[in-house]
Backbone as a chain_set.jsonl record, in Angstrom:
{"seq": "XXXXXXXXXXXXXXXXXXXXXXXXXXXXXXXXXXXXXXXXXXXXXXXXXXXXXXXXXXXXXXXXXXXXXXXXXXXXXXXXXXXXXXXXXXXXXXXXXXXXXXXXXXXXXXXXXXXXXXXXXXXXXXXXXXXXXXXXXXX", "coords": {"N": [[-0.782, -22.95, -27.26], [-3.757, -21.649, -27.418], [-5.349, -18.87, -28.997], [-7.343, -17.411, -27.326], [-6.071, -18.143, -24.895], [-3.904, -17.148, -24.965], [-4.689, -13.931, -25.023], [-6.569, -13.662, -22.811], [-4.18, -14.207, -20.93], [-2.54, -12.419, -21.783], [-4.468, -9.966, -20.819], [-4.368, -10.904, -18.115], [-1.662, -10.075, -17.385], [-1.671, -7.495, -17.779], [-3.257, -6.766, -16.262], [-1.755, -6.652, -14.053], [0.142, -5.681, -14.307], [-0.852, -2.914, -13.703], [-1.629, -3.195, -11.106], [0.806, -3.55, -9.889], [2.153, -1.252, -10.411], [0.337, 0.456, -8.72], [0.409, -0.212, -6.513], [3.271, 0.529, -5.829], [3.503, 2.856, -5.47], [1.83, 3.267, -3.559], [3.173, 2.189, -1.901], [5.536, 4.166, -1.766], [4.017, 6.259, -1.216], [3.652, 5.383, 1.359], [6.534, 5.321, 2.442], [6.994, 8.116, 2.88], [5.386, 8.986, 4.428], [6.195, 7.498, 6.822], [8.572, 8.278, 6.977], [7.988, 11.425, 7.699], [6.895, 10.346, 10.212], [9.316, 9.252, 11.489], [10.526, 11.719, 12.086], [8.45, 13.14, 13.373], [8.261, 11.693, 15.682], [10.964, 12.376, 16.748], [11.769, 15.263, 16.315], [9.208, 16.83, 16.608], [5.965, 18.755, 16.13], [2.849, 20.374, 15.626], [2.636, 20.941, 12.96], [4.235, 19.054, 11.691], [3.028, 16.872, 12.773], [0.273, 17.243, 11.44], [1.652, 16.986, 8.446], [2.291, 14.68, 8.386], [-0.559, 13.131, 8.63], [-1.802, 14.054, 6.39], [-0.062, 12.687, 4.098], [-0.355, 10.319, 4.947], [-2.933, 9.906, 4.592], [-2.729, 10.433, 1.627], [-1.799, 7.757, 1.524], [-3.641, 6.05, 2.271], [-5.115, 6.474, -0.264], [-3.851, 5.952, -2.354], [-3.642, 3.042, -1.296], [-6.116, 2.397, -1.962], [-6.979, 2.489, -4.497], [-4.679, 0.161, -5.185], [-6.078, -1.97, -3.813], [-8.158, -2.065, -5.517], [-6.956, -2.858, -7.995], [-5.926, -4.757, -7.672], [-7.851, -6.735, -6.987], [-9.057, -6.663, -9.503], [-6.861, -7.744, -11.041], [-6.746, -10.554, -9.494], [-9.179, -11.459, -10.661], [-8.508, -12.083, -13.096], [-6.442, -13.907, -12.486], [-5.907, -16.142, -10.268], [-4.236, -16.213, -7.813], [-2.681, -14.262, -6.521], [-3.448, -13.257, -2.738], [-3.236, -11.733, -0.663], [-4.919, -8.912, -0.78], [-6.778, -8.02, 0.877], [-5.091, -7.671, 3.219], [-4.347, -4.744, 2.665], [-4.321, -1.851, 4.138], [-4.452, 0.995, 5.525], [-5.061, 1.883, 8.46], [-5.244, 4.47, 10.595], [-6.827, 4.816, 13.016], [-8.993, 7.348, 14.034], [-9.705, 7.928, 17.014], [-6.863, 8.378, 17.359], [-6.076, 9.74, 15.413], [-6.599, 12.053, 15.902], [-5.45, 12.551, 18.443], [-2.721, 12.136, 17.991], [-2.332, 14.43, 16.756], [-3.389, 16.145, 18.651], [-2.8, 15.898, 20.814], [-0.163, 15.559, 20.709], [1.953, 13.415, 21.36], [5.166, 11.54, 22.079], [4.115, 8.435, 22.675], [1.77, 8.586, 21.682], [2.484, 9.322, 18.638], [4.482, 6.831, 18.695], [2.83, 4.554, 18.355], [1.418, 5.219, 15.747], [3.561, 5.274, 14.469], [3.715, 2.624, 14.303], [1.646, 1.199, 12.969], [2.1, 2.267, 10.281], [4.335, 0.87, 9.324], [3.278, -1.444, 9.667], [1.856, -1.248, 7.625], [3.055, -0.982, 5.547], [4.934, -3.274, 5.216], [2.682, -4.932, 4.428], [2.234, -3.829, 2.339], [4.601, -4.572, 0.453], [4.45, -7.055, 1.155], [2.557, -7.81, -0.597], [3.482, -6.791, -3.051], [5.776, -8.258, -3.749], [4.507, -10.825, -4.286], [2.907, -10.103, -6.398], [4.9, -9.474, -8.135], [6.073, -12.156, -8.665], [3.854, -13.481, -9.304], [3.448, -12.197, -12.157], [5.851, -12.862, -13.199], [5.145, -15.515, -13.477], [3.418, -15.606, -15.577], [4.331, -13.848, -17.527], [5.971, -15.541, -18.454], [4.347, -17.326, -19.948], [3.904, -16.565, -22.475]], "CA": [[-1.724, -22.092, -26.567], [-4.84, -20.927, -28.354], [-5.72, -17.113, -29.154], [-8.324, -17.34, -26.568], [-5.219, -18.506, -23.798], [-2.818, -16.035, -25.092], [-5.602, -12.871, -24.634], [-6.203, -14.373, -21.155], [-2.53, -14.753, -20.423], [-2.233, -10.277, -21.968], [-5.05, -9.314, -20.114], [-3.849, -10.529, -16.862], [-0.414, -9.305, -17.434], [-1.853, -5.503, -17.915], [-4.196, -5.672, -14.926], [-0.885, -6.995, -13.435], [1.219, -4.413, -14.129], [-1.261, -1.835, -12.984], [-1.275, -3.356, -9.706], [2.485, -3.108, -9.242], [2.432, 0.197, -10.279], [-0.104, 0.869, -7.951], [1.055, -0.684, -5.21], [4.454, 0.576, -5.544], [2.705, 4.605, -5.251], [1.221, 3.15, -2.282], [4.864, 2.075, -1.03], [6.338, 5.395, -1.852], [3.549, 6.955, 0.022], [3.444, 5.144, 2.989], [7.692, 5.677, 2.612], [6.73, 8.991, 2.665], [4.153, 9.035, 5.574], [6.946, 6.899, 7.595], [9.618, 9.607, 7.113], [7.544, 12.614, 8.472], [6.78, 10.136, 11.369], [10.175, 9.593, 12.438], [10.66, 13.032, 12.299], [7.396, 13.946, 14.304], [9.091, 11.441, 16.841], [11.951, 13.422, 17.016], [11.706, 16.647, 16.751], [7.644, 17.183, 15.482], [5.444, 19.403, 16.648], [1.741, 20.234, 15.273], [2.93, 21.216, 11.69], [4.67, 17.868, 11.206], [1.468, 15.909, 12.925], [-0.632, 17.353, 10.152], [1.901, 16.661, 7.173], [2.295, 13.048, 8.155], [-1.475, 12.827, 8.211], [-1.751, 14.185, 5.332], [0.79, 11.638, 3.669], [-1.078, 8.996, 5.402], [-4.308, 10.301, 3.72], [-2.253, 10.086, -0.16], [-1.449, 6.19, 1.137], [-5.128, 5.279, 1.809], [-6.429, 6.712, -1.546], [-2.918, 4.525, -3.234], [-3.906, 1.386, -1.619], [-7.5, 1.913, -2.302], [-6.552, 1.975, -6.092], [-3.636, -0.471, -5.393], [-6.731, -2.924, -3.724], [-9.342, -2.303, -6.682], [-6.17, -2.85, -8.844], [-5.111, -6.506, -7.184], [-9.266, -7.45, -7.252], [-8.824, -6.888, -11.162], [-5.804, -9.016, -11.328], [-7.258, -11.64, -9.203], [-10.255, -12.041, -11.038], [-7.697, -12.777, -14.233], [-5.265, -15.041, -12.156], [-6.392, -16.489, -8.905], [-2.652, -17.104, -7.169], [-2.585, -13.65, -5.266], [-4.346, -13.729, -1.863], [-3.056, -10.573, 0.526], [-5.346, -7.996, -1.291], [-7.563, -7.649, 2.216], [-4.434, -6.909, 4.375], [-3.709, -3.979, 2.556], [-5.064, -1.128, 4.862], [-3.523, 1.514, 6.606], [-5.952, 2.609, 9.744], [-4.442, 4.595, 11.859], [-8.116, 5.502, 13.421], [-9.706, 8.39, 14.058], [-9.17, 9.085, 18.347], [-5.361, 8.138, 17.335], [-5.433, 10.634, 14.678], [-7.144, 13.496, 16.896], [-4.508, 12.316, 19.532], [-1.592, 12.561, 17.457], [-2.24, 15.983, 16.164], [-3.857, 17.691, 19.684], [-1.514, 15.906, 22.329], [1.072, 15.055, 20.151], [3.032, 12.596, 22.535], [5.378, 10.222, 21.525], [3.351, 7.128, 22.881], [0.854, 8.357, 20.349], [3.995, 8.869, 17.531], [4.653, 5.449, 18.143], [1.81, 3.708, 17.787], [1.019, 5.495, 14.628], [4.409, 4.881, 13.127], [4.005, 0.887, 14.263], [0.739, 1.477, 11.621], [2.705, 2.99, 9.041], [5.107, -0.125, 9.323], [2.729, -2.553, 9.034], [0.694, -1.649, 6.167], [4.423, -1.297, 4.83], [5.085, -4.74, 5.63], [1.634, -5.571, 3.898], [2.581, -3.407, 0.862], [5.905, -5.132, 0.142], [4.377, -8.615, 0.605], [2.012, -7.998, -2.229], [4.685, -6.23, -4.703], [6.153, -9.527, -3.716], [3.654, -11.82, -4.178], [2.393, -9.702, -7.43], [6.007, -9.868, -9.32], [5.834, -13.905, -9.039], [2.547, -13.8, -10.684], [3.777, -11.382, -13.339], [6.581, -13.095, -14.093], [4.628, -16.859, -13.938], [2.276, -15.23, -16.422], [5.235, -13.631, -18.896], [6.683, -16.727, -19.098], [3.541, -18.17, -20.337], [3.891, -15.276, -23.837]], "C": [[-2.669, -21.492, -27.608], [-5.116, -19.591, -27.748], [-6.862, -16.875, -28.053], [-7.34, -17.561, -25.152], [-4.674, -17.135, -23.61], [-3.759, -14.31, -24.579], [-5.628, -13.089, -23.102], [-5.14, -13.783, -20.416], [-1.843, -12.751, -20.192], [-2.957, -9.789, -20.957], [-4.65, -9.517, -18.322], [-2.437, -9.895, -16.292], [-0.37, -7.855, -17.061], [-2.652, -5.418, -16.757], [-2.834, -6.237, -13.572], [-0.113, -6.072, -13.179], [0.782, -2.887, -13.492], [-1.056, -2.039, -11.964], [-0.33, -2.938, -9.362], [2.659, -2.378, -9.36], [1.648, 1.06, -9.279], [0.321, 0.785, -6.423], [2.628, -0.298, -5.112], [4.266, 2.062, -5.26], [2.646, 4.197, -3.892], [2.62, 3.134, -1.039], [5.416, 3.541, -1.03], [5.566, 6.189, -0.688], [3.529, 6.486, 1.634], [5.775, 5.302, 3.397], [7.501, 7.427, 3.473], [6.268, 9.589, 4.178], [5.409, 8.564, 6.771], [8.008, 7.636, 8.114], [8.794, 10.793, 8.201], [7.116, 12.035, 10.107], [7.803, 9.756, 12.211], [10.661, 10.889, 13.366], [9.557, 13.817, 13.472], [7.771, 12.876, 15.932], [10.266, 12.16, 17.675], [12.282, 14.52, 17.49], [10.228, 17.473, 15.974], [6.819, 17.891, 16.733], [3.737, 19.4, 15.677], [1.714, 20.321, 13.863], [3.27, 19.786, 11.374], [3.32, 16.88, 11.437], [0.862, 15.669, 11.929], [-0.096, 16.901, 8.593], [1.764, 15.073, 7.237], [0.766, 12.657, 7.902], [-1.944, 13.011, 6.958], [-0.986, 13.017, 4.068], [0.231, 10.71, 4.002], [-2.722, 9.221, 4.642], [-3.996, 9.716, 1.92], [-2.507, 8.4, 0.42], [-2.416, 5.356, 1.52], [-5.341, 5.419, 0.273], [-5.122, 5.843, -2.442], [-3.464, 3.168, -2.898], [-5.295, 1.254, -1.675], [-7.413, 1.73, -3.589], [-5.606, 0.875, -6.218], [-4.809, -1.628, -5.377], [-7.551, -3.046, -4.725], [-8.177, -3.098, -7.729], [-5.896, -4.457, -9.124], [-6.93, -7.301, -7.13], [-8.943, -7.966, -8.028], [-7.653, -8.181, -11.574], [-6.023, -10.333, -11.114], [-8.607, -12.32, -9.56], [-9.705, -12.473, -12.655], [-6.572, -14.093, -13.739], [-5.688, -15.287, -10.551], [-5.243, -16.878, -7.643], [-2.34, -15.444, -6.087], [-3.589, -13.234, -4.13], [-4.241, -12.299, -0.825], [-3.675, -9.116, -0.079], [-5.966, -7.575, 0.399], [-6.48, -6.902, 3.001], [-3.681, -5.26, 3.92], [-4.583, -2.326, 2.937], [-4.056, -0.329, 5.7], [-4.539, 2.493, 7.485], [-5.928, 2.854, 10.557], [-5.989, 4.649, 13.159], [-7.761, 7.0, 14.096], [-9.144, 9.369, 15.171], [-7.609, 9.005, 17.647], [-4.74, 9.157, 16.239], [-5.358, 11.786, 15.678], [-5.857, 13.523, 18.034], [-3.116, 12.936, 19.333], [-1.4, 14.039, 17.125], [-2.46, 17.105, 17.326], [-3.127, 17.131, 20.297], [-0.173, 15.505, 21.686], [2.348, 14.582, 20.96], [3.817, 11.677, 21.519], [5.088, 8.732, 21.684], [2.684, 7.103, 21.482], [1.694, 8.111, 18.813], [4.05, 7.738, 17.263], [3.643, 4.74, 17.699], [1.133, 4.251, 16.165], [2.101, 5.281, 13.405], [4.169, 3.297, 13.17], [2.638, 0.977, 13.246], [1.388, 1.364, 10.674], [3.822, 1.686, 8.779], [4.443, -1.263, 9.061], [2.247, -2.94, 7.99], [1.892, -1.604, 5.053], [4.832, -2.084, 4.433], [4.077, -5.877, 4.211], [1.76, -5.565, 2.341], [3.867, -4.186, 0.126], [5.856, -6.438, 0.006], [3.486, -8.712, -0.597], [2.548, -7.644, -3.271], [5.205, -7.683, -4.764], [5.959, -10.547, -4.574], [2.907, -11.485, -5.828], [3.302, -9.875, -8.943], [5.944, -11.127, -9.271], [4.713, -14.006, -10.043], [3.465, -13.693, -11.875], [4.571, -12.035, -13.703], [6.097, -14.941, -14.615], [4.067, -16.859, -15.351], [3.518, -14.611, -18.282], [6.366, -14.468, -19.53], [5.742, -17.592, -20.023], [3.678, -17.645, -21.887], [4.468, -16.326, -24.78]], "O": [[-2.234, -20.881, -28.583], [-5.136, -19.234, -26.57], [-7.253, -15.71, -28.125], [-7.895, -17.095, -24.157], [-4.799, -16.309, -22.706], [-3.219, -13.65, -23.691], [-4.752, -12.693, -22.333], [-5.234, -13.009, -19.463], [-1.233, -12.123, -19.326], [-2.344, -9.16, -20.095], [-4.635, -8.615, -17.484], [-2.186, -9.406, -15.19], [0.441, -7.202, -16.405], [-2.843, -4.34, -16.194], [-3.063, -6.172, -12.364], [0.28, -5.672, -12.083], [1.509, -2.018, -13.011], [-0.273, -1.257, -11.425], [-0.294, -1.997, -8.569], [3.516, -1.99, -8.566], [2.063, 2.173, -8.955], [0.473, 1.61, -5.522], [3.248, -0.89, -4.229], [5.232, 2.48, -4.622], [3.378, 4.744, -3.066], [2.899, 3.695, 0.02], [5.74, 3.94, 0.088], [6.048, 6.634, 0.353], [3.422, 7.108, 2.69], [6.185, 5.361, 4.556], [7.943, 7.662, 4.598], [6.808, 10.487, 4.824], [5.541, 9.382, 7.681], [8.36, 7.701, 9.292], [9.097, 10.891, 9.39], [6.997, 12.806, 11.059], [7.634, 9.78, 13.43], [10.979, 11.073, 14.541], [9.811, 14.779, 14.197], [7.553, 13.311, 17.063], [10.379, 12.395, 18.878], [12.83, 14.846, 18.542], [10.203, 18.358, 15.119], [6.966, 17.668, 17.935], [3.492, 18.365, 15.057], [0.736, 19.769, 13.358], [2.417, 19.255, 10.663], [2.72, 16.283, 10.544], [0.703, 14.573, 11.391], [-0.865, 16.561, 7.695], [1.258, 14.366, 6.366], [0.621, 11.852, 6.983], [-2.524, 12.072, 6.413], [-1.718, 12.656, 3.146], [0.26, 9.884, 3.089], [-3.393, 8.264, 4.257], [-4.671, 8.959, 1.222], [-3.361, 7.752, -0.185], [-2.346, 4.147, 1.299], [-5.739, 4.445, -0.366], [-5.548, 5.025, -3.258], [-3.728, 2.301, -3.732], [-5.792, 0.145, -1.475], [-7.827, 0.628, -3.95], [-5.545, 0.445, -7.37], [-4.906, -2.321, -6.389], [-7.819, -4.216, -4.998], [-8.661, -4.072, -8.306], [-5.734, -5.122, -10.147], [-6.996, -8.523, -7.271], [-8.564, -9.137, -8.047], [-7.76, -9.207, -12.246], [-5.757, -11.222, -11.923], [-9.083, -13.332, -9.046], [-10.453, -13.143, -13.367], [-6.064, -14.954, -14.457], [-5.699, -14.328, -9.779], [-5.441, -17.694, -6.742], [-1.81, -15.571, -4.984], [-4.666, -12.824, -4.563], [-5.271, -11.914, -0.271], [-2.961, -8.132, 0.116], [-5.349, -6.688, 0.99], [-6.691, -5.769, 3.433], [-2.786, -4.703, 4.556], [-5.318, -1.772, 2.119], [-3.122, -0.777, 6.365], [-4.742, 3.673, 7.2], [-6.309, 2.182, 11.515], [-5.665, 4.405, 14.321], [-6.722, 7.531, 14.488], [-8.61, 10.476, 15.096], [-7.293, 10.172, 17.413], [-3.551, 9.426, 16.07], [-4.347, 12.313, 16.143], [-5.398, 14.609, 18.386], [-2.513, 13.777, 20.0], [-0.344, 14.657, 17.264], [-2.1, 18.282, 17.316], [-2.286, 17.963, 20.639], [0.791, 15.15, 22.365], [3.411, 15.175, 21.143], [3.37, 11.189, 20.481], [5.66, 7.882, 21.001], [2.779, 6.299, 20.555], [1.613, 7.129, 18.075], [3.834, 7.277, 16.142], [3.661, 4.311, 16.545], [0.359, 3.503, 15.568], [1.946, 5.166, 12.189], [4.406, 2.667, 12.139], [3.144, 0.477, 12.241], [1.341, 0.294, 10.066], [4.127, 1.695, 7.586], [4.92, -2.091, 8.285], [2.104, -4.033, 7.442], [1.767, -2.068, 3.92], [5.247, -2.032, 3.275], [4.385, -6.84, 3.51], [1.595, -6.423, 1.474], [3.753, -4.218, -1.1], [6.583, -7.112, -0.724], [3.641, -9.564, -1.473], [2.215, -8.067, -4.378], [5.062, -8.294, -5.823], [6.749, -11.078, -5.354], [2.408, -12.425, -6.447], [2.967, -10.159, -10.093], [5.564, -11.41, -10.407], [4.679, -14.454, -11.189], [4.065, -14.599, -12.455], [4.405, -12.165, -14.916], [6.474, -15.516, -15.636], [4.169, -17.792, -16.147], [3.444, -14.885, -19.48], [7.179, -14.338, -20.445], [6.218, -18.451, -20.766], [3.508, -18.59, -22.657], [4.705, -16.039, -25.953]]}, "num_chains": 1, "name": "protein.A"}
């Protein structure tokens, strides 16, 4: 491998490892976000509404750094592909909903959100450690 491979080979490693560290914030938060929404299933009221949104607020601004993060990577290694699905949108009426009528119809449909982009987050940690380790085998 020539010094021009091996650089290559570092640099996608490190915008590799940011990713996974990013994307694993993003997991914690949307863990996070997922918890306060069982709970606002349960036994939640307008206080809980607002923390889970809140928590769901941290796990946009994670996977907006997790997605800039997995660009970077993929413009050093072209093998991961699920950067797009990583979005968590609960929208807007569904927030307003959740917080002023706070039903559990609305509950649910905001935790089946919080599950998906879960789903989404876990296939790119996935999909991001294969790289990483294709790539630190290459060293």
């Amino acid at each position: 491998m020539t010094a021009d491979e091996r650089r290559e080979v570092r640099e996608a490693v490190l915008a590799g490892r940011r990713a996974l560290e990013s994307l694993e914030e993003a997991s914690e938060a949307l863990d996070s976000a997922s918890n306060w929404g069982l709970f606002d299933l349960l036994a939640g009221g307008l206080i809980t509404s607002l923390v889970k949104h809140a928590r769901l607020g941290d796990a946009r601004e994670a996977l907006e750094r997790a997605r800039a993060d997995l660009y970077a990577f993929t413009r050093e290694v072209d093998d991961v592909r699920t950067i797009e699905s990583l979005r968590v949108d609960v929208g807007g009426i569904a927030t307003a909903l959740d917080v002023i009528a706070d039903n559990p119809f609305v509950d649910l449909y905001v935790q089946k959100k919080i599950d998906d982009a879960q789903d989404g987050v876990e296939a790119a940690i996935g999909a991001t450690r294969t790289v990483l380790a294709r790539l630190e085998a290459l060293r």
